[in-house]
Structure formats: C-alpha cells, structure tokens
C-alpha positions as CSV (number, residue, x, y, z in Angstrom):
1,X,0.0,0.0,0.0
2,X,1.2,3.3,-1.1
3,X,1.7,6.2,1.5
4,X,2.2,10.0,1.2
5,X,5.6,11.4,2.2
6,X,7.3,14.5,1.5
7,X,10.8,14.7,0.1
8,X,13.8,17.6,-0.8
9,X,16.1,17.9,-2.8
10,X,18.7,20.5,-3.8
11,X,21.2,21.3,-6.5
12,X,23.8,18.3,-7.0
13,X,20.9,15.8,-5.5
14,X,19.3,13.6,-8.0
15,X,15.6,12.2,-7.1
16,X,13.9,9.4,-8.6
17,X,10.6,8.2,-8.3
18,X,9.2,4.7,-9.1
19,X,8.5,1.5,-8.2
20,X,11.9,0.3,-8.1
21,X,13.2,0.0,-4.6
22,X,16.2,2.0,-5.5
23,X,13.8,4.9,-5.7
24,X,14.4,8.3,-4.0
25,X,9.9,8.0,-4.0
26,X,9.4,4.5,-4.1
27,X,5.6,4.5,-5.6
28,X,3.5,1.1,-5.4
29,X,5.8,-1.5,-5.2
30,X,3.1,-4.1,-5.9
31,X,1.8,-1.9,-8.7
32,X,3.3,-3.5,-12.3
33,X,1.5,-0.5,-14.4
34,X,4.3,2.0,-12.8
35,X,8.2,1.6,-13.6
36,X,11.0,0.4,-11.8
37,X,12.1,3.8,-12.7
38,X,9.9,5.9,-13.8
39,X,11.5,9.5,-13.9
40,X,14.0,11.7,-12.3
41,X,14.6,15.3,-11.4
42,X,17.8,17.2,-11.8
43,X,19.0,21.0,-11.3
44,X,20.9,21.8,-14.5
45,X,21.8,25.1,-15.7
46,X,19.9,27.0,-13.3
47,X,16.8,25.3,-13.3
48,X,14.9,21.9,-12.4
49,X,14.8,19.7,-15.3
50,X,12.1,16.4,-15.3
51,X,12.9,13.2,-17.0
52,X,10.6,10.4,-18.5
53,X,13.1,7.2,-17.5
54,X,10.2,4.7,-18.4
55,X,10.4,3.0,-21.6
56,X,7.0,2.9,-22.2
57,X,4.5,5.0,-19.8
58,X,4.0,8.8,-20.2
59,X,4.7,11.4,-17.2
60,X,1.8,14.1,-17.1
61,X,2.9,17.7,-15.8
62,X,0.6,20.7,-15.1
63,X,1.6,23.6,-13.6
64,X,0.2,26.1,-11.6
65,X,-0.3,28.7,-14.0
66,X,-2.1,26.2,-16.6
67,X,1.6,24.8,-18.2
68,X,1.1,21.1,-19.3
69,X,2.6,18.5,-21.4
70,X,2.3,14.6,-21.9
71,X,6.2,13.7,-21.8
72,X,6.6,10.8,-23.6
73,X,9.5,8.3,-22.8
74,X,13.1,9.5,-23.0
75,X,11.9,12.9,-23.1
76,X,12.9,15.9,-20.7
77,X,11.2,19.1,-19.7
78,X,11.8,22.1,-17.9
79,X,10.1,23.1,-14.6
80,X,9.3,26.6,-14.8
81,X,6.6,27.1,-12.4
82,X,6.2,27.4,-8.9
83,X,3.9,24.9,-8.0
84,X,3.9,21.7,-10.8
85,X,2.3,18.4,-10.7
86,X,3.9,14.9,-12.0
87,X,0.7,12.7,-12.6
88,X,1.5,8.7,-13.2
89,X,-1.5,6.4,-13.9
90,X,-0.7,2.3,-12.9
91,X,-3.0,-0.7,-13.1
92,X,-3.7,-0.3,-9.3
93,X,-4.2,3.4,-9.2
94,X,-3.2,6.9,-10.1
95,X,-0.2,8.9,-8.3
96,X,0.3,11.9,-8.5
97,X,3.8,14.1,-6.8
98,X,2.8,17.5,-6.2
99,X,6.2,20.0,-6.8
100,X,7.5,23.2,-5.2
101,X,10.0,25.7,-6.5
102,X,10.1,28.5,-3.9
103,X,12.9,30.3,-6.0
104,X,10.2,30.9,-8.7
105,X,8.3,32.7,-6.2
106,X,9.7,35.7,-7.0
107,X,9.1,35.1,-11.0
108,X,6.7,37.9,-12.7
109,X,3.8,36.0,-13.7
110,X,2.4,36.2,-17.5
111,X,2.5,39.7,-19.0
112,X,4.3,41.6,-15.7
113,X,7.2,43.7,-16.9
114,X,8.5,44.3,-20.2
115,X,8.6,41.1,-22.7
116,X,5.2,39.4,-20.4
117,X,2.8,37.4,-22.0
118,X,2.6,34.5,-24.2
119,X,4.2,34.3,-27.8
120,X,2.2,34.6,-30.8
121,X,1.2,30.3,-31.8
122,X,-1.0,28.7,-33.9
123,X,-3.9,28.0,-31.8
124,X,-4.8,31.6,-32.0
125,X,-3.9,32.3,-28.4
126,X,-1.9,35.4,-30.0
127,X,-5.5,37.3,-30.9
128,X,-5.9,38.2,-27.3
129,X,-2.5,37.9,-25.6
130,X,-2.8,41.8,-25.2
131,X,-4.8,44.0,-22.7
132,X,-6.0,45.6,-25.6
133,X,-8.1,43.1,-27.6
134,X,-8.6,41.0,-24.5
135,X,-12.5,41.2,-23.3
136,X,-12.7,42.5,-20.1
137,X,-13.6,40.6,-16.9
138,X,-15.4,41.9,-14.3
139,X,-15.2,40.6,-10.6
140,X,-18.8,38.2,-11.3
141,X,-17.3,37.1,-14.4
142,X,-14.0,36.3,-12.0
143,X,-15.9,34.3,-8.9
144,X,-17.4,32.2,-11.5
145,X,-14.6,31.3,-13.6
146,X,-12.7,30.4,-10.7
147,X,-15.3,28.1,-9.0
148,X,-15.3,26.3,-12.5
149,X,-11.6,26.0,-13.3
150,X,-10.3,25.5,-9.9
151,X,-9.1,21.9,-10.8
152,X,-6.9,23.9,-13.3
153,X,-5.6,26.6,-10.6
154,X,-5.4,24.1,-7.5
155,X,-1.9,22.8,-7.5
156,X,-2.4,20.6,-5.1
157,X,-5.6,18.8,-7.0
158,X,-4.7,15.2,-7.7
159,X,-5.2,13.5,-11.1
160,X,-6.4,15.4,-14.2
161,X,-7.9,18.5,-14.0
162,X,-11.6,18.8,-15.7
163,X,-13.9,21.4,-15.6
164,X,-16.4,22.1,-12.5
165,X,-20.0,21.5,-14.0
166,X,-22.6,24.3,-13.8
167,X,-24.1,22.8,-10.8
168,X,-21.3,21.9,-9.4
169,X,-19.8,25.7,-9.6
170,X,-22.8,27.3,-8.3
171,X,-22.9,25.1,-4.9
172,X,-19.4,26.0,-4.5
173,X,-20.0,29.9,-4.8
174,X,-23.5,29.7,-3.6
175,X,-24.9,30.9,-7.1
176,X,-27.7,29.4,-9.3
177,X,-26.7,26.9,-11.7
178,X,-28.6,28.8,-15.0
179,X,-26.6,31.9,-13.9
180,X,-23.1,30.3,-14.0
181,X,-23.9,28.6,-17.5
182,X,-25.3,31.4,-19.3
183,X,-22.4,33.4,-17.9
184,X,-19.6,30.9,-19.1
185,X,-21.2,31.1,-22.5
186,X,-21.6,34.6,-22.7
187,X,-17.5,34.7,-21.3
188,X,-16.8,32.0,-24.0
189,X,-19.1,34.1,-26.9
190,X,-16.9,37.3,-26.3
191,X,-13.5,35.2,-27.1
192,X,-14.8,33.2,-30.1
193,X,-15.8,36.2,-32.1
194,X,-12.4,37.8,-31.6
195,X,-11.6,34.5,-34.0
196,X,-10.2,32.6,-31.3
197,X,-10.8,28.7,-32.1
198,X,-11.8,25.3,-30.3
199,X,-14.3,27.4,-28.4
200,X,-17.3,25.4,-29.7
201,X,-18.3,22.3,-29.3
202,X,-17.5,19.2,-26.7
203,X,-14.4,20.5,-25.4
204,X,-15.1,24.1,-25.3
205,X,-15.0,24.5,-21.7
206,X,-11.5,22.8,-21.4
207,X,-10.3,25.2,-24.5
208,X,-11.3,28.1,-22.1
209,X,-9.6,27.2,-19.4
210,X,-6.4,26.6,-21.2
211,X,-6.9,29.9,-22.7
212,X,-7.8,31.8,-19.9
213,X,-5.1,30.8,-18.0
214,X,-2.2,30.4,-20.8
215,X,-2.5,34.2,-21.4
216,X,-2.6,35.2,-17.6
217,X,-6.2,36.1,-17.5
218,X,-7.0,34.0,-14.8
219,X,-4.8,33.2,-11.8
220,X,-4.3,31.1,-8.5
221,X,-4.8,34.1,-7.3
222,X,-8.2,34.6,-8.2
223,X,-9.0,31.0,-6.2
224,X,-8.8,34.2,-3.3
225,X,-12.7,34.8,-4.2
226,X,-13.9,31.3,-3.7
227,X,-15.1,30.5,0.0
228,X,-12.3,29.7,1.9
229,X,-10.6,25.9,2.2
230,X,-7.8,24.7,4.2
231,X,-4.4,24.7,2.3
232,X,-1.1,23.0,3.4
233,X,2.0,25.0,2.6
234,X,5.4,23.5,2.3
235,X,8.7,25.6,2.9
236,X,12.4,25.0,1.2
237,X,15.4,27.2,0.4
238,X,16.0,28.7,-3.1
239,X,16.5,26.3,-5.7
240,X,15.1,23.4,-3.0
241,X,12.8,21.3,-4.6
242,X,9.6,20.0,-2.3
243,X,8.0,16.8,-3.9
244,X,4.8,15.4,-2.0
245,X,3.5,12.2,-3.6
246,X,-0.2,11.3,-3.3
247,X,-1.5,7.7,-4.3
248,X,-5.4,7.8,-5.6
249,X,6.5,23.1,-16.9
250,X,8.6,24.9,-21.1
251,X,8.7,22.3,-24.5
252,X,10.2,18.7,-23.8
253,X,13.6,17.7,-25.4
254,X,15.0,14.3,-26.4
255,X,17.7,12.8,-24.3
C-alpha cells in the first residue's frame, strides 16, 4: 500500500521516483503499471529539469499557471513554475507528486514587466495575448470562472484536471446553476468572435480554461474569491525542490 511522504532535494541531489526500490519515492511497489524507474529530477543550468526514464509509460505535468505536457518516454522538460504536478496512472491506481519551486516565487507571472505574455502560436492564443483586444472581466465574471476551473488553478488537485459543471460551480459559490452557465457562454461568446478557435463544441469549456489561464487572464490568485478551504504549505530554500506524492513546466527535449 502506497503512503504519502514528502521529500527535498537541492542542487547536486538527484531524485527518482518509481517502483523500483532504489527509488528516492518508491511509488506502489506491488503496482506493475508504474516503472521500476519511472523519472528523475535534476538541477541543470539554473533550473529543475524532469525526466521520463520509463520505456513505455507517459509522465503528465501541469503547472500552476495552466503549463502542461504529456512527456513521452526518453523525453525531458523544464520546470518553470512554482507549484507543478507529476501525474502517473498504474494498473492499481493513479499517483500523482505535487512540486515546489520557492525560488520561482519571485518570478513575474504572465505579462508583468517588459517582454510578459505568451508568444504569438498557432492556436490563435496570439488574438488576445494583449490588454487591448482582450475582453474585459469583471469581478462576477471572476468568482465564477474560478469556481469552474479551480481543478486547473489548484496545485495541489490530484489527477487530471476537468472542468467544475454548472451545478457543481454554483454550490461551491452559492450561485444558481442557469446563472453560472449562461455566464460561461456569454465569457466564451466574447472570445470566439475575436476568432479565437476550439471554443465550440464538446471540449469548449476545457479550450477556455487553457486559454484563460495560458494568457494570464486568470490566476491562482483569483482562487482568493472562492469561499475559503484549508491549504497546506510547504517551505524549502532557493532552488530546493519539495515533492509530495499522493497515491489515488517549457517544451520537452530528447535525451
């Protein structure tokens, strides 16, 4: 049986996770659907990098400021957020290790300063990557993006982030359901007719999250307006790394 732990590391230190018992985070011994060794973190050139060590499984990362990638086997990534999560599905369960960077901390988030904001791609992000062209958000508009997309902004949410339903968003802000869709679509409307795509159809509430938060419109700081919940914090030095595992961030390289 799997148990959560915390673990740190620093520059020079080198820690693995798997099911191997040579494992800095030894996940699920018992559990053949995770690798002997499934991945690795290491400081290199002023940052922490994560490596995909399994020959056949994929490592899923999000980030606290809506970063993600599927890093396939023998591929490496870059941690360039505060708060990132490592997500590993077995055959007995899913784990997830829950990352912290305090020297990013200090890090402008997207658009502060000169150069913010995200570069121009094809998905038509670049359309409203400035203030100007951007549709304003008022503090409503805000609450109930928040109450929807939390999974996205929570670091510390296990397993793959989804969007609240309607229902489910208006318990949690103490709003009526019809309110919170109608103003989702209105939110998603405004976006979509300045040409932005993948805003319609099945998906088009997980589209607007990635959007949302991919060009610094929405924050973990705007989980401030939901109702309060209790929140463990974990402290380390500059350039520490804090990984908590729980059974239930830049492009990836090649080796």
């Amino acid at each position: 049986m799997h148990e959560s732990g915390t673990w740190r590391a620093r520059p020079g230190q080198v820690l693995t996770f798997g099911r191997g018992a040579g494992c800095t985070v030894r996940l699920a011994a018992g559990d053949r659907g995770v690798s002997r060794s499934a991945g690795r973190l290491v400081f290199e050139g002023g940052a922490w990098w994560l490596r995909n060590d399994s020959s056949s499984s994929v490592l899923y990362v999000v980030g606290d400021r809506g970063f993600r990638v599927d890093l396939p086997p023998g591929m490496e990534a870059p941690l360039q957020q505060w708060h990132a999560k490592i997500r590993l599905q077995g055959l007995l369960g899913c784990y997830t290790l829950r990352l912290r960077l305090p020297d990013l901390d200090d890090v402008p988030g997207p658009g502060a300063g000169a150069g913010g904001g995200v570069p121009a791609g094809p998905t038509g992000e670049h359309l409203v990557t400035t203030t100007r062209r951007r549709p304003l958000l008022n503090e409503a508009d805000r609450l109930i993006l928040a109450a929807r997309f939390e999974d996205y902004l929570n670091w510390r949410h296990t397993g793959a982030a989804a969007p609240r339903s309607a229902k489910q968003a208006a318990d949690r802000i103490g709003w009526q359901a019809h309110t919170v869709a109608k103003r989702c679509e209105n939110i998603r409307d405004r976006y979509a007719r300045l040409g932005v795509p993948g805003l319609r159809g099945p998906r088009a509430l997980e589209e607007l999250a990635m959007l949302l938060i991919s060009i610094g419109e929405l924050t973990a700081v705007d989980l401030r307006r939901l109702p309060r919940q209790s929140h463990e914090l974990h402290s380390g030095g500059r350039h520490a790394l804090s990984a908590a595992a729980v059974a239930s961030a830049g492009n990836p390289r090649a080796r």
